[in-house]
N, C-alpha and C positions, 0 to 999 in steps of 0.2 A: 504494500500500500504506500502510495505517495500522498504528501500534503499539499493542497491546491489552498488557493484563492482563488473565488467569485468576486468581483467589482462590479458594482450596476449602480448606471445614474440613472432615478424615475424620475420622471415626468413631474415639475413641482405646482402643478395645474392641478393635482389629483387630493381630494380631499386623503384626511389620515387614513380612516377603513380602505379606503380602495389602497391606499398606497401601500400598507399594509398585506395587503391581498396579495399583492402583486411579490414582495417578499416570500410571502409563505407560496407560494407557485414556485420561486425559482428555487427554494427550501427543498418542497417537494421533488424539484426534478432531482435534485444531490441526493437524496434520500431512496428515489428510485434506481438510481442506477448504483447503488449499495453504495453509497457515501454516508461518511459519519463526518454531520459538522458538528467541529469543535469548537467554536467562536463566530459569535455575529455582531461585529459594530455596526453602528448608527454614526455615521458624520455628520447627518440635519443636511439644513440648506445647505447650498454652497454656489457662486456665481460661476458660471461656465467662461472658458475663454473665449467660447467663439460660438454663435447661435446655432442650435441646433434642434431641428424640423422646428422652429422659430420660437425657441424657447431660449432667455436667457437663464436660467437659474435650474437645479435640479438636485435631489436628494441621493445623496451618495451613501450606498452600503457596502462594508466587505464581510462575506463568509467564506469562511476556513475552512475547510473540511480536509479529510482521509480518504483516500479511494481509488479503485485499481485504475491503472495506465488507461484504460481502454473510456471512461467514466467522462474526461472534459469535454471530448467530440461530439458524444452523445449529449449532454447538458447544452453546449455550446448549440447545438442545430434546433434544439427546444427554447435556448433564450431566447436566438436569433431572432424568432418572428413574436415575442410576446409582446404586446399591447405595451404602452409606456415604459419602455425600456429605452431610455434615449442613446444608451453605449451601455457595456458590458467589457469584459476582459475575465479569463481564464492561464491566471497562471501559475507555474509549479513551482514551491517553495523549498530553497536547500534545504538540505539538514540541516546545515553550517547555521543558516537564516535563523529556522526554527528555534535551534539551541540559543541561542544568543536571544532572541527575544525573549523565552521564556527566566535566564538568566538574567536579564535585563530587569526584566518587573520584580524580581527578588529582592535585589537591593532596595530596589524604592517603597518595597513596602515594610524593608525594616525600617528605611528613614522615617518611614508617616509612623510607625510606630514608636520610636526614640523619642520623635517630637510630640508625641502623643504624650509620652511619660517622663516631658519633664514640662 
């Protein structure tokens, strides 16, 4: 099993339910093709650099997930055409990456904790 990122900018025209919706859709599709997501930020708004199908502005998500080699082509041919998906991106995460992120947040949450207790 390899770890992927999903990127998807929705559509910020789309009230929260529908936007929502449209999340748990491309959830679904990781899920179908035996993917285990491990993490799903929310980045909110965010101003695009450049309009797109005439939209300035859009909601950026990334899910994480686990899942065999064969798994991003298939998701990828199912984002491709989903309703308010203004871009998307499917990419595979080193190990090197992974480790070091997860290393990363270690120390910071000892620091919130030190500063916690004094």
């Amino acid at each position: 099993m390899n770890k992927y990122e999903l990127a998807l900018v929705v559509s910020a025209k789309l009230e929260d339910a529908a936007r929502a919706d449209v999340v748990e859709k491309a959830k679904g599709f990781v899920t179908r093709y035996e993917g285990e997501i491990t993490n799903v930020e929310e980045w909110g708004r965010k101003r695009l650099a450049y309009e797109i199908q005439h939209e300035r502005d859009g909601y950026y998500y990334f899910i994480q997930f686990d899942a065999e080699p064969t798994a991003p082509a298939e998701i990828e041919s199912h984002v491709r055409i989903m309703d308010h998906v203004l871009r998307f991106l499917i990419v595979r995460q080193d190990e090197d990456e992974a480790a070091a992120a997860e290393t990363a947040e270690a120390p910071a949450e000892a620091e919130e904790t030190e500063k916690e207790e004094a």
